[in-house]
MIMI-159132 format. One record per residue (C-alpha): residue in one letter; x, y, z. Coordinates in steps of 0.25 Angstrom, whole numbers, padded with zeros to 4 digits, always signed. Layout:
REM residues N
AXYZ;...
***
This chain:
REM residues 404
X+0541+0191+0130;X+0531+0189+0119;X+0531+0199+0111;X+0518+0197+0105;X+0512+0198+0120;X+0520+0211+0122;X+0512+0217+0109;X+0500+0213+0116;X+0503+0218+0128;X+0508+0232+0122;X+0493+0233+0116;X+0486+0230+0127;X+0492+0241+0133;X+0491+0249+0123;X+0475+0248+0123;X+0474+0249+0138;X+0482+0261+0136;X+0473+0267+0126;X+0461+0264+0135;X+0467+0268+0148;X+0470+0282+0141;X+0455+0285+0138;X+0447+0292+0148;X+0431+0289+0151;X+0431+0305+0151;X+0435+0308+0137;X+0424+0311+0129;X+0424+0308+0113;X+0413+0311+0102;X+0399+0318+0107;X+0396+0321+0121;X+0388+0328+0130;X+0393+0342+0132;X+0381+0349+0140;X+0367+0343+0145;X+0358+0354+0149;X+0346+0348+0156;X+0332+0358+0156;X+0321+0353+0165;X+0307+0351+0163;X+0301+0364+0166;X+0311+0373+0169;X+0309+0387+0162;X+0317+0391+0151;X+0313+0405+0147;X+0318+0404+0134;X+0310+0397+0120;X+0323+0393+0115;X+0334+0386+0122;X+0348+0381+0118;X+0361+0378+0123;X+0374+0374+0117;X+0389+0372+0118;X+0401+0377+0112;X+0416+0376+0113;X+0427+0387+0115;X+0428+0390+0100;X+0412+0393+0098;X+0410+0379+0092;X+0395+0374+0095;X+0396+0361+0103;X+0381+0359+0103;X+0366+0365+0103;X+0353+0361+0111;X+0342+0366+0114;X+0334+0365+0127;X+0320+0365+0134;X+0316+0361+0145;X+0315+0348+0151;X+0326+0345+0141;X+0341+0339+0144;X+0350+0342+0131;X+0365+0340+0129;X+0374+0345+0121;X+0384+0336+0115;X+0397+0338+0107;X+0409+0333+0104;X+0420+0347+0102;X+0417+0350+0117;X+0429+0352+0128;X+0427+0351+0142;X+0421+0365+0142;X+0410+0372+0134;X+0401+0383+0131;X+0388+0381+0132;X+0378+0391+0127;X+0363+0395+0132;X+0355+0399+0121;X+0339+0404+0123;X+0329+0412+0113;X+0317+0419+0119;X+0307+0422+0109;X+0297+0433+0114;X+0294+0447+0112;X+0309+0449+0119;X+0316+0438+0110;X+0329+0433+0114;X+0340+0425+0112;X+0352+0422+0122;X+0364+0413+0123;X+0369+0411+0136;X+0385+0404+0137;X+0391+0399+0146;X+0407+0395+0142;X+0418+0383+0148;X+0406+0375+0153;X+0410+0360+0157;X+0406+0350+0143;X+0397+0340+0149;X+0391+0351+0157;X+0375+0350+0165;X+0366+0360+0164;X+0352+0359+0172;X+0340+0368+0170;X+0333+0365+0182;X+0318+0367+0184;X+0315+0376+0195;X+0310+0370+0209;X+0295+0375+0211;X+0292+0382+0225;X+0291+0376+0236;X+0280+0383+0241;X+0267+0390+0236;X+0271+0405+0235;X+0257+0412+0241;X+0253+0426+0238;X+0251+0436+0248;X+0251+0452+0252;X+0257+0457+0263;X+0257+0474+0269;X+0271+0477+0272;X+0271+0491+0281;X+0283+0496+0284;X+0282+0510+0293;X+0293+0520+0296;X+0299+0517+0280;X+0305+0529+0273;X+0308+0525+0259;X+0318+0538+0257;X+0327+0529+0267;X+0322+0515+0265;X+0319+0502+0258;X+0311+0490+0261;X+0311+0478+0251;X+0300+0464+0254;X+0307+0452+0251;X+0300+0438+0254;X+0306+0427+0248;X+0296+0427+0236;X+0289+0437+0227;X+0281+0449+0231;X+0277+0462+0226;X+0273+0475+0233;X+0266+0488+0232;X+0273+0499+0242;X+0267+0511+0247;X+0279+0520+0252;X+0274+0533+0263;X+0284+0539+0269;X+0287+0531+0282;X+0280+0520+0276;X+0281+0507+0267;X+0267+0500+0263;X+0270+0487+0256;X+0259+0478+0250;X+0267+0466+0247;X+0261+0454+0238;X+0271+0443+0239;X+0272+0428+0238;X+0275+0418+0247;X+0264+0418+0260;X+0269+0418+0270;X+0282+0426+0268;X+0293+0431+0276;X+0296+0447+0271;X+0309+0451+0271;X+0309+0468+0271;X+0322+0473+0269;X+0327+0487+0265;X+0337+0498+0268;X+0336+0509+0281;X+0345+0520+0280;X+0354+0513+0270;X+0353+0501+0279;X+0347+0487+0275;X+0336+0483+0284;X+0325+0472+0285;X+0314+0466+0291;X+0306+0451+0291;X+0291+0450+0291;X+0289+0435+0293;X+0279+0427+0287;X+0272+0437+0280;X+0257+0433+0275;X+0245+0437+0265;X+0239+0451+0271;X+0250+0454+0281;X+0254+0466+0284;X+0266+0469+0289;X+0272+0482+0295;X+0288+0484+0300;X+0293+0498+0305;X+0307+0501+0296;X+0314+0507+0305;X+0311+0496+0318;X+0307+0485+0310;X+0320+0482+0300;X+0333+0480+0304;X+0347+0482+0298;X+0353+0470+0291;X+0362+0463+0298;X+0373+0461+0290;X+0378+0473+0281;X+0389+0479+0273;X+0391+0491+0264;X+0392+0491+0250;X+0403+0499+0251;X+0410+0496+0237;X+0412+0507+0227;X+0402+0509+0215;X+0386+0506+0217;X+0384+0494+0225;X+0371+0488+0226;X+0365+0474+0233;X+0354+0464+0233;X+0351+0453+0244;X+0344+0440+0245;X+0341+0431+0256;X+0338+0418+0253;X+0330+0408+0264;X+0328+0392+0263;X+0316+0395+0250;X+0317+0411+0248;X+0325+0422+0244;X+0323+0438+0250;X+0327+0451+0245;X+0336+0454+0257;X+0343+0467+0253;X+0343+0476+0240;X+0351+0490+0240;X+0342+0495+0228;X+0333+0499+0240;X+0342+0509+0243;X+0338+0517+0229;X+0329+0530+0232;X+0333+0530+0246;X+0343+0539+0253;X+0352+0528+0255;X+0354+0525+0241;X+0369+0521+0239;X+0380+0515+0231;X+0385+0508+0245;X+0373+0502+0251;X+0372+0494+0261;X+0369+0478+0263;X+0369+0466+0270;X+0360+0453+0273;X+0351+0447+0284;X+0353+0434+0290;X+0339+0429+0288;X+0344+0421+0276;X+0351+0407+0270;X+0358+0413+0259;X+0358+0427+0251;X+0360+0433+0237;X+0368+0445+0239;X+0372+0454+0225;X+0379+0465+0225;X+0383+0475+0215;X+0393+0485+0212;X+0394+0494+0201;X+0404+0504+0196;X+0407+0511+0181;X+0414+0498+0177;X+0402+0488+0181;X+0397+0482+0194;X+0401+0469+0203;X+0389+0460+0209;X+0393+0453+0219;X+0384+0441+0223;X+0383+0432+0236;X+0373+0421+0237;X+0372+0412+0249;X+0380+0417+0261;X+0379+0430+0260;X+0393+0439+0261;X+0393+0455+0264;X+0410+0455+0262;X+0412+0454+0248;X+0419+0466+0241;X+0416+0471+0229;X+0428+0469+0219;X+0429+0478+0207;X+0433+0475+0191;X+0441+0481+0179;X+0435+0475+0164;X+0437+0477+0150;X+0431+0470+0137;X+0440+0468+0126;X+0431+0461+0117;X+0414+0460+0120;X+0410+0454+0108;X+0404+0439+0109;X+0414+0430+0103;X+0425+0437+0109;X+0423+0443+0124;X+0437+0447+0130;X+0436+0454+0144;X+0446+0459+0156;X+0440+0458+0170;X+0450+0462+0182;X+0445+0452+0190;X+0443+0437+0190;X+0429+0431+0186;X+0423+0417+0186;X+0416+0421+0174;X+0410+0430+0164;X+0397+0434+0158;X+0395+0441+0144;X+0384+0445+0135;X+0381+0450+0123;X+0367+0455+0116;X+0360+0460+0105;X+0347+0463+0099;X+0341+0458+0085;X+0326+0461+0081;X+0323+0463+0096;X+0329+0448+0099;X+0339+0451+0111;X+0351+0441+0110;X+0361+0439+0119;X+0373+0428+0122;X+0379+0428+0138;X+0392+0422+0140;X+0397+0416+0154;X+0410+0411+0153;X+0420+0407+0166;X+0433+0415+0167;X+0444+0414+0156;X+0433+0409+0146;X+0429+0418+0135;X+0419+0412+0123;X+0426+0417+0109;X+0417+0410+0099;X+0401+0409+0103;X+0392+0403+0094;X+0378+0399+0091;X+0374+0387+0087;X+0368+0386+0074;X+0355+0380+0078;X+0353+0392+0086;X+0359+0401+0075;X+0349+0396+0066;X+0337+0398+0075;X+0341+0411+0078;X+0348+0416+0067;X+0345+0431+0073;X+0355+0429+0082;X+0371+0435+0077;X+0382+0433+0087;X+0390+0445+0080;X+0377+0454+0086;X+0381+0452+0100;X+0383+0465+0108;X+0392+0462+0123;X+0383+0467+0135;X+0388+0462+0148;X+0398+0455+0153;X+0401+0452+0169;X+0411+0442+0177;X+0408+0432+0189;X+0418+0430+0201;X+0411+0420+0210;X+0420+0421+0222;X+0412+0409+0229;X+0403+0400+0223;X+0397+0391+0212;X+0406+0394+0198;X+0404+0395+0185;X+0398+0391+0178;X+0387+0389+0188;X+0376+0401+0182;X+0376+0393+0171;X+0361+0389+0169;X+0359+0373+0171;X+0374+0374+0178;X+0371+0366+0192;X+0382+0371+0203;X+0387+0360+0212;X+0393+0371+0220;X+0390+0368+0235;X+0394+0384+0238;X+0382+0392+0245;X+0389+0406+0243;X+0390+0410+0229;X+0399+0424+0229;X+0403+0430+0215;X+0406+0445+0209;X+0401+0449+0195;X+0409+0460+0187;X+0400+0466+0177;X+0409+0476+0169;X+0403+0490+0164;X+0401+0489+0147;
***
């Protein structure tokens, strides 16, 4: 065999192999690490926006600001696969403040969209409407008005009597009256409501027991809130603060849901000397959750290093610290995903420089709660701009929020 043929061979071999061992998805030198896209004429309720990335260490990747109806990216060339990005807004007003807002392990080459809000599909009239509500005692009742949009009324309270002059939006609108009876939740429709109606129900006769209902049963101070959502509205369905200043007020109310709606908004909380759970169920609406309980302790709360012990498992975790100067309120909120605590935050010196009031050794820890989302969209979907791909229609989660 030629031998000079086989040294010819052997390097063309050797350069394919090269070639064949590179992969398209390597990345080298520069490249975008974060686009965040702000539409035209969506609200930011800050003057002065920014966002930026940093690595596990601390290390400032990149810094942008934003406005609106820009797209900015943030670029670098230290990034791994995962980064922590970093909201930061200063509201200058008679109530200054400046607040960063992180959010940790987000994908590099991550989206996020600021979306401008759709405008209403219909023209939202004014109108007045008389509510009279006969055989009412207040000592033993509640009634709450709920139509889908905004209203405002002015109550004149006898004492077999409730007198309601409603001035709402939305003409005409279906009232949904709901309330508690005995310690019972009860309701009432009055369809198609219009400007100058006046309409009159009989409590006793007129509204009828929820149909689906179960005892908050669980030990501590329980306490509710319900919202039924239709094709273009949302109602107040249920909310057992109504119960206050009546004779049955109680730590173990009772609740439940009507079927007169596509999908509800149920929050539930529990507290005890050590904190409180919520529970939260939107879209299909669930009346057996239990309520679990939690044992924590904080080793460390300062900023830079946050070490914890919750008994139970989370998705993830919220944390903020505070502190005043000159009346400026400053705060940074962390969110991070389970197993991922932040052990060097840093601001970036174009923000530094701006706002060179601001002293990460000042921060003060004020909160802290964790996340289980049992069934649903995961982290880090509540991250703003984050746009969820998730086909689920049920989102379930519970939030432990430990006692300081």
């Amino acid at each position: 065999m030629n031998p000079l043929r086989n040294r010819s061979l052997l390097f063309v071999l050797g350069i394919t192999f090269l070639f064949g061992c590179h992969k398209d998805d390597d990345v080298t030198g520069p490249h975008t690490i974060l686009t965040l896209q702000v539409d035209a004429g969506y609200t930011l309720d800050t003057e002065d926006n920014w966002i930026f990335a940093t690595d596990d260490n601390g290390e400032v990747l990149d810094v942008k600001p934003y406005a609106g109806g820009e797209t900015v990216t943030l670029v670098s060339d230290k990034a791994g696969d995962k980064i922590n990005v970093t909201f930061f807004v200063h509201h200058e007003a008679a109530s200054k403040s400046s607040t960063f807002s992180t959010y940790a392990h987000i994908s590099s080459g991550t989206v996020l969209h600021f979306i401008k809000p759709k405008a209403a599909s219909h023209e939202s009239l004014p109108g007045t409407a008389t509510f009279m509500i006969s055989n009412f005692n207040y000592l033993l009742s509640s009634v709450e008005f709920s139509n889908g949009d905004s209203y405002g009324a002015s109550t004149t309270i006898t004492s077999s009597e409730m007198d309601s002059e409603v001035s709402y939006y939305g003409i005409p609108s279906d009232f949904l009256l709901s309330g508690y009876r005995a310690g019972v939740p009860v309701f009432n429709w009055a369809k198609g409501v219009k400007d100058g109606d006046v309409i009159k129900r009989d409590f006793q006769a007129d509204f009828v027991a929820f149909p689906h209902q179960r005892k908050l049963d669980f030990e501590g101070t329980n306490s509710a809130t319900l919202f039924g959502a239709t094709a273009n509205a949302n109602f107040l369905v249920l909310n057992t603060y109504q119960l206050a200043g009546t004779a049955y007020a109680t730590d173990q109310p009772v609740i439940g849901y009507i079927d007169d709606f596509v999908s509800y908004d149920l929050i539930v909380t529990n507290t005890k000397a050590n904190g409180s759970v919520m529970y939260l169920n939107n879209g299909a609406i669930d009346l057996s959750f239990t309520m679990p309980t939690f044992a924590f302790s904080l080793n460390n709360n300062s900023l830079q290093n946050l070490s914890f012990n919750l008994s139970e498992d989370y998705t993830y975790y919220y944390s903020g610290w505070a502190y005043t100067q000159d009346s400026e309120n400053i705060r940074w909120n962390v969110t991070a995903p389970t197993g991922v605590t932040l052990k060097g935050l840093s601001i970036p010196q174009e923000i530094a420089t701006k706002y060179s009031q601001i002293d990460v050794s000042k921060f003060k820890h004020s909160s802290i709660n964790f996340t289980k989302i049992v069934e649903g969209a995961s982290y880090p979907a509540g991250m703003p701009g984050v746009t969820t791909t998730s086909d689920d229609k049920t989102q379930k989660l519970y939030t432990y929020s430990p006692k300081l």
